[in-house]
C-alpha positions in Angstrom: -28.6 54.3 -22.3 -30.3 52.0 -19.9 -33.9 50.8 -19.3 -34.5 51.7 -15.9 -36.8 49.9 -14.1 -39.7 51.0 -11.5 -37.9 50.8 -7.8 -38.0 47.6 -5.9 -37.5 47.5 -2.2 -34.4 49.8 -0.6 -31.7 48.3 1.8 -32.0 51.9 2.8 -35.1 52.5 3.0 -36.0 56.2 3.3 -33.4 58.6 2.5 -32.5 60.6 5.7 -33.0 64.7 5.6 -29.0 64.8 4.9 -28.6 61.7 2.3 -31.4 63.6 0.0 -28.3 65.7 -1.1 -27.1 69.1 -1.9 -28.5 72.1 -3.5 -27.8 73.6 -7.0 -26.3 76.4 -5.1 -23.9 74.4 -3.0 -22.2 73.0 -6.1 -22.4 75.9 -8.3 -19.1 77.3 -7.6 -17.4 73.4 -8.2 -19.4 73.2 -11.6 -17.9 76.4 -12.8 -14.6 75.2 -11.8 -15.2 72.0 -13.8 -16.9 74.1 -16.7 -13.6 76.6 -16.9 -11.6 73.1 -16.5 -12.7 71.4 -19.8 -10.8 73.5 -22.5 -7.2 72.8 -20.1 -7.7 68.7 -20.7 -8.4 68.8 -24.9 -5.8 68.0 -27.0 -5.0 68.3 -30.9 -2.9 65.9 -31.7 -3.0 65.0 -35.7 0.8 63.4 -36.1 3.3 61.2 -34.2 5.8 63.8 -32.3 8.4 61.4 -30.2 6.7 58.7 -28.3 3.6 60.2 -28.5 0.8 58.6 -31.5 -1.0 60.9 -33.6 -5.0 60.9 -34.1 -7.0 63.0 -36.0 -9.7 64.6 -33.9 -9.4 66.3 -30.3 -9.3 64.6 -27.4 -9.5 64.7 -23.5 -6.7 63.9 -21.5 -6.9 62.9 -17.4 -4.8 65.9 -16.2 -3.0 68.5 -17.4 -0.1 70.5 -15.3 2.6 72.2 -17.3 5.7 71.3 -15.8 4.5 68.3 -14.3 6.5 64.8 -14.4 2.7 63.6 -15.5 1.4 66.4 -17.4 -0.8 64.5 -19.8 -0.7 64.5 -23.5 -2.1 61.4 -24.4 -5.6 59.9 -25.1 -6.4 57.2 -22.7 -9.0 54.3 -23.7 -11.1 53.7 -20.7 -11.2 56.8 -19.2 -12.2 58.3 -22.2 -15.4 56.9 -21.7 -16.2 58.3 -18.4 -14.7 62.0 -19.0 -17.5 62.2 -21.3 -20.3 61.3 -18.6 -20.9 64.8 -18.3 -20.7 66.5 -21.5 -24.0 64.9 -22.8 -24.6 68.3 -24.8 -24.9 69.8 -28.3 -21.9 71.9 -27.9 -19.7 68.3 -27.2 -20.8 66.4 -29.9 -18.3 67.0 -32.1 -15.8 66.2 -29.4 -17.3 63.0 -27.9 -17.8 61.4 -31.4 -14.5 62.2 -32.4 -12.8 60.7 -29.3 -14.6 57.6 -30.5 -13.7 58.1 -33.9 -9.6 58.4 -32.4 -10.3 55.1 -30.4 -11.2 53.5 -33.8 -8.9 54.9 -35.6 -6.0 53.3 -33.3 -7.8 50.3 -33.6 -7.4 50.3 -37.4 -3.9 51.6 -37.0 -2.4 48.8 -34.4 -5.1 46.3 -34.2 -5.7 47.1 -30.3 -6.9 50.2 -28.8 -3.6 50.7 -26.5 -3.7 51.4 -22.9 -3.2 55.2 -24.7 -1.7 57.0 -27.8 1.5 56.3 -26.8 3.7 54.0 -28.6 5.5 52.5 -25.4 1.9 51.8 -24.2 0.9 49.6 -27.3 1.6 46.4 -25.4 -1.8 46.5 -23.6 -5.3 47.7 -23.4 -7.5 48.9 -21.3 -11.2 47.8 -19.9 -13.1 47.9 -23.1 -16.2 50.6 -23.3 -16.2 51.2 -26.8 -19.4 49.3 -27.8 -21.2 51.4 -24.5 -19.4 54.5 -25.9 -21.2 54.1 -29.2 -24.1 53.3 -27.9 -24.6 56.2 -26.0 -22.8 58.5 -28.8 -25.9 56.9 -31.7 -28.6 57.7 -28.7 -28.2 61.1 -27.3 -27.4 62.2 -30.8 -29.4 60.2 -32.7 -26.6 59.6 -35.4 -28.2 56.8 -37.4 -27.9 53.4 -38.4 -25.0 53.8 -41.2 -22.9 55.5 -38.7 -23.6 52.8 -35.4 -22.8 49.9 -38.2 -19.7 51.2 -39.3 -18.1 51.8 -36.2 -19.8 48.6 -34.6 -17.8 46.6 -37.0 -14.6 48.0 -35.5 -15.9 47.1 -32.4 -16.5 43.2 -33.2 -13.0 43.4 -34.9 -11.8 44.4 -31.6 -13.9 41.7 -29.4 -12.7 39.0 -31.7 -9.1 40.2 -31.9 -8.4 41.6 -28.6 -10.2 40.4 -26.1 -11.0 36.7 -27.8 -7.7 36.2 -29.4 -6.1 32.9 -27.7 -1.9 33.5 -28.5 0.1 36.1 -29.2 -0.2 39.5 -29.1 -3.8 39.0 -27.8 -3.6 35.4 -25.8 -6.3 36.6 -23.7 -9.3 34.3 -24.3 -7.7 31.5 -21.7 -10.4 29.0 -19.9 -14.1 28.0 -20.8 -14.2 31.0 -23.5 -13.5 33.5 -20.5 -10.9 36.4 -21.1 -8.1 37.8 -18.8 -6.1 41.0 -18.6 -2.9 40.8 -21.0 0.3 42.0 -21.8 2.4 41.7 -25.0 6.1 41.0 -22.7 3.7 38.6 -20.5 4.4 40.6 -17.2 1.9 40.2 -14.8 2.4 43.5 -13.6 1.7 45.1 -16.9 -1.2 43.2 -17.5 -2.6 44.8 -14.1 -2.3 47.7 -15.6 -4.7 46.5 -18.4 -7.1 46.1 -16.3 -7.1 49.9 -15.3 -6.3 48.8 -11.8 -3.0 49.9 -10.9 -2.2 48.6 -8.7 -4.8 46.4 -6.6 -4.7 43.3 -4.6 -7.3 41.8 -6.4 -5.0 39.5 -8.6 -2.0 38.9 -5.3 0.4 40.5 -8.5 -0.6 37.9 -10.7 -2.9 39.1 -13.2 -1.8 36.5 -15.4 -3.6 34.1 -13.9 -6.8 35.6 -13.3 -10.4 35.9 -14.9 -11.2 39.4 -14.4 -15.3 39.9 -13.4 -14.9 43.1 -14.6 -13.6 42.3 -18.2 -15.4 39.8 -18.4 -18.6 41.3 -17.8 -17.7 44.1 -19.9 -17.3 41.4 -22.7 -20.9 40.1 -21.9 -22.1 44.0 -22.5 -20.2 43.8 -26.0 -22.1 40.3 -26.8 -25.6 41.8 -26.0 -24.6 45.2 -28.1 -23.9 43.1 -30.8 -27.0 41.5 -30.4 -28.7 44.9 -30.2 -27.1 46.1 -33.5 -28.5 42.6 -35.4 -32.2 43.4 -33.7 -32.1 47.3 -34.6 -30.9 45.9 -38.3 -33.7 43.8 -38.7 -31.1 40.4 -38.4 -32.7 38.1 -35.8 -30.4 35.0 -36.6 -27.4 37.3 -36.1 -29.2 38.8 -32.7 -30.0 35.1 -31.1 -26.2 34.3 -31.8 -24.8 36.9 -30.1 -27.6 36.6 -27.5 -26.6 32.3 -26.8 -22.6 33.7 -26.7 -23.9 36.3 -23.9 -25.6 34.0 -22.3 -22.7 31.3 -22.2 -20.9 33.4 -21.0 -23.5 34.6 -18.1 -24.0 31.0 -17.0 -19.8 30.3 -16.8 -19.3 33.4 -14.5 -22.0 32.3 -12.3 -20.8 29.2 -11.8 -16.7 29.9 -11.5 -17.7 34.1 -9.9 -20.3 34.4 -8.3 -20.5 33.5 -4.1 -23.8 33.5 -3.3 -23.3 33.3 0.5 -21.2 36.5 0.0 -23.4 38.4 -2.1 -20.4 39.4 -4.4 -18.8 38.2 -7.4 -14.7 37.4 -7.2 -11.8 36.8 -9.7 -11.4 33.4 -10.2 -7.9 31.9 -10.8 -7.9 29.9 -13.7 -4.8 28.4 -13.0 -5.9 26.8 -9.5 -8.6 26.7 -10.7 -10.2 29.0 -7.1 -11.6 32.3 -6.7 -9.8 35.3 -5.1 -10.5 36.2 -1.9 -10.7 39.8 -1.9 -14.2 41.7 -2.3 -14.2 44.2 -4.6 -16.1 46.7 -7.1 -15.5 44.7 -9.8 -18.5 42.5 -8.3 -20.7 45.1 -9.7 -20.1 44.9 -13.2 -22.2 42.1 -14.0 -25.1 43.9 -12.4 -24.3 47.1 -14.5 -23.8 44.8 -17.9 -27.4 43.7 -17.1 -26.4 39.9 -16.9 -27.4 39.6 -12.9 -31.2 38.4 -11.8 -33.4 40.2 -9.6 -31.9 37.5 -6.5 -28.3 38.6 -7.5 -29.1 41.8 -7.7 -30.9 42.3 -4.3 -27.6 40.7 -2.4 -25.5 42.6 -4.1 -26.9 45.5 -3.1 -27.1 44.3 1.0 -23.4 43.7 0.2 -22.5 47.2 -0.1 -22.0 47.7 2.9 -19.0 45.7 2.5 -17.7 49.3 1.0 -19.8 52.0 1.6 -17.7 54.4 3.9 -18.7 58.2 5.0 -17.2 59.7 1.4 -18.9 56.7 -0.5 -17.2 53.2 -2.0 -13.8 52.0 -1.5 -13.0 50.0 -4.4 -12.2 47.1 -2.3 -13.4 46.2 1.3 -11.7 46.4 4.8 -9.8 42.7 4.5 -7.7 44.3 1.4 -5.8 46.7 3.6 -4.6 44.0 6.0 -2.5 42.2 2.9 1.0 43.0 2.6 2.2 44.4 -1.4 5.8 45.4 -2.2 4.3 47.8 -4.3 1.5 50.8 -3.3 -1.8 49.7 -4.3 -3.8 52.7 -4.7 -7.3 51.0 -6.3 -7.9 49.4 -2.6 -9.4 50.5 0.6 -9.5 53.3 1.5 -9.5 54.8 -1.9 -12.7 55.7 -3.8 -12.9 56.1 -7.3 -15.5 58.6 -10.0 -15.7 55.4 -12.5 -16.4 52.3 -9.8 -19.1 55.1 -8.4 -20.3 55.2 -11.9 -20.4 52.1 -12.7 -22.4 51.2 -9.0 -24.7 53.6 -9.4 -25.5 52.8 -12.7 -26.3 49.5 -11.8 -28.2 50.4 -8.9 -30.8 52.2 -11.4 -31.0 49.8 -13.8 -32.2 47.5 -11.0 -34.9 49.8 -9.4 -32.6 50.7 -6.7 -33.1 54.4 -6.7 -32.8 55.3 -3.2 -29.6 53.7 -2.8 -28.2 55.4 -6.0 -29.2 58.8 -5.1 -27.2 57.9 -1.3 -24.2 56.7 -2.8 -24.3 59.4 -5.2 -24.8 62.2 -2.8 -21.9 60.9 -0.6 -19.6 60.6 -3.4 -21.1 64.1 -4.1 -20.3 65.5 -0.6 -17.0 63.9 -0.5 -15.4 65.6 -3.8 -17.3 68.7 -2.6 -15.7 69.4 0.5 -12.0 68.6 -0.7 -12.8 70.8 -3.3 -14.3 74.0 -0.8 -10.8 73.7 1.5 -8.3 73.0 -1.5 -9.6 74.3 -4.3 -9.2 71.0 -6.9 -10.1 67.6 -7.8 -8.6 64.6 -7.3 -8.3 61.6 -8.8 -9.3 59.7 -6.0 -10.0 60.1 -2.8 -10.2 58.7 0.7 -13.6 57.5 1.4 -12.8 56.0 4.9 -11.4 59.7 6.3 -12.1 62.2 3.6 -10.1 65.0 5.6 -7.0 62.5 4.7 -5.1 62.6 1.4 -5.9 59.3 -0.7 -3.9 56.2 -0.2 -0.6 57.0 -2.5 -0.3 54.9 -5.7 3.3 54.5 -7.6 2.8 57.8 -9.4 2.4 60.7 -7.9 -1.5 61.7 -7.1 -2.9 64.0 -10.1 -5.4 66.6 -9.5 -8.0 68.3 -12.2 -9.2 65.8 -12.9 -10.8 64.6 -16.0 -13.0 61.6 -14.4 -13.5 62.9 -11.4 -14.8 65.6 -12.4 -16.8 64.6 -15.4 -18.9 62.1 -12.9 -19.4 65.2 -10.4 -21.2 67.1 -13.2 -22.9 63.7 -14.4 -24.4 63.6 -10.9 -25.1 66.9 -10.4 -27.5 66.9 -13.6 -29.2 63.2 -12.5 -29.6 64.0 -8.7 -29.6 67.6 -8.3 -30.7 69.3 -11.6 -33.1 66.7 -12.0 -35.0 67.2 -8.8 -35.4 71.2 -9.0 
């Protein structure tokens, strides 16, 4: 869990009478929706049946619709770790640390955690949370330092492996010790999908050739766990090695990323050795990881206007929409997403930015809130730009339930809603 710091100065500045949110009773009826929700999305599945991997404790899957060409049965890696956001409870422990314990055990089992527990799906990743995941797990249930070493050492297995490995299956670790998304065939296409963005015009369908903020950051978050684990074990040699890799890393992405006269971190193409263009969520990461400064941080915050719409974020801005893709690309504008909001507001806090937190988290609030009064269910995403509109169509069909979405609802309800009553 993070540090947060005293607030600093808003861009916002006070919060108008609307902005300072909802009541407990205007959600009520969504949270009981969500609450009767849970038991639909876990799973039990102990052996291999077709394509479909075996693990040994329950898990949550995104959707479920009987029926349904995309009726889940699989655990998924990164969204694992925000459909738990709001089951911070004794009555989930058993299921959160076992979700964990299923990520690890695929680990063990193929030497990557797959996109999901699916064998076809075993050819990529996804964004990696599992040190966060255990962090939090070993925190709000105060599990001990035997079990945050043991599972830590899977997770170092799985930075070296994965995400540091420099040829085949993990060639990931490309240019000045910096990773990129990755497939196993070496299709650009499935390598977006690594990166949990599918599809997006962040990487102009060449993921390949891109170093990824996000990951990237994600990678400097695993580098100062590790160095958190050595402190907490009493290791200090092991803690200042982890702590110089962080901060190598830290001081490449700033100088290849970061765009100081935009305010906003960008891909950067290895292979022309350029950044992207397109302005995205992913500029947040490094802020959330911790790994911005108090300069960075304050224009990345004016820079959200870039996406802040009347329903919240749109995980890219405006100039996205006006670039032509053969195929949908549903993670752009005007689309907002329960994990970037997450991720955003969680950085905003750990900066001292509470004001603008409790906004964004309210709109995103509101947003989901009224789709929910007229239709009655979640979405997986959601048009942020005109949120009486149906979401910007991806190349599946839009889900609804849905495990993410609403896991942050109830995460923000508790922060900004219980928390003030």
């Amino acid at each position: 869990m993070f540090r947060f710091e005293k607030a600093k100065t808003y861009v916002s500045g006070a919060l108008t009478k609307k902005e300072l949110g909802l009541s407990a009773v205007d959600v009520a009826g969504a949270r009981e929706y969500i609450l009767n929700y849970w038991p639909i999305l876990i799973h039990t599945q102990t052996k291999d049946v077709g394509s479909l991997i075996g693990v040994p404790y329950p898990y949550l899957v995104p959707s479920s619709a009987k029926g349904h060409e995309f009726d889940y049965e699989e655990l998924f890696y990164w969204d694992s770790y925000f459909m738990v956001q709001g089951l911070w409870d004794q009555k989930h422990k058993d299921l959160i640390s076992g979700i964990a314990d299923d990520l690890i055990f695929l680990f063990n089992r193929f030497h990557v955690i797959p996109n999901s527990s699916q064998y076809y799906m075993t050819s990529r990743s996804q964004p990696p949370f599992l040190t966060s995941l255990l962090f939090e797990i070993y925190e709000h249930y105060d599990l001990g330092q035997q079990w945050i070493n043991e599972r830590m050492k899977v997770a170092e297995e799985e930075y070296h492996v994965v995400w540091m490995g420099q040829r085949k299956p993990n060639a990931r670790q490309v240019y000045r010790g910096l990773s990129r998304y990755y497939d196993y065939n070496y299709l650009n296409d499935i390598a977006e999908t690594e990166s949990g963005w599918d599809m997006t015009t962040r990487f102009y369908r060449k993921a390949l050739n891109f170093l990824p903020v996000d990951l990237n950051a994600l990678l400097y978050k695993y580098e100062t766990d590790f160095a958190r684990l050595a402190d907490i074990n009493g290791d200090s040699q092991e803690s200042e090695k982890w702590k110089l890799l962080a901060n190598q890393r830290r001081d490449v992405m700033n100088e290849l990323m970061w765009d100081k006269s935009k305010g906003l971190y960008f891909d950067f193409d290895y292979t022309k050795r350029k950044r992207g263009s397109i302005a995205s969520l992913a500029s947040y990461y490094p802020m959330w990881a911790g790994m911005v400064n108090d300069q960075q941080a304050a224009l990345l915050v004016k820079s959200l206007k870039r996406f802040e719409n009347n329903g919240g974020l749109s995980a890219t801005d405006f100039s996205s929409s006006l670039l032509f893709s053969p195929v949908p690309t549903q993670w752009d504008y005007p689309n907002g997403w329960a994990p970037l909001h997450f991720i955003v507001i969680q950085a905003l806090e750990r900066y001292g930015y509470h004001n603008d937190a409790k906004r964004l988290a309210n709109k995103w609030l509101r947003c989901n809130l009224d789709w929910f009064l007229k239709n009655g269910v979640f979405l997986e995403k959601y048009n942020v730009v005109n949120t009486d509109k149906p979401p910007k169509k991806g190349l599946y069909p839009s889900q609804i339930g849905f495990g993410w979405t609403n896991s942050i609802f109830e995460r923000f309800c508790k922060d900004y809603i219980d928390s003030s009553v």
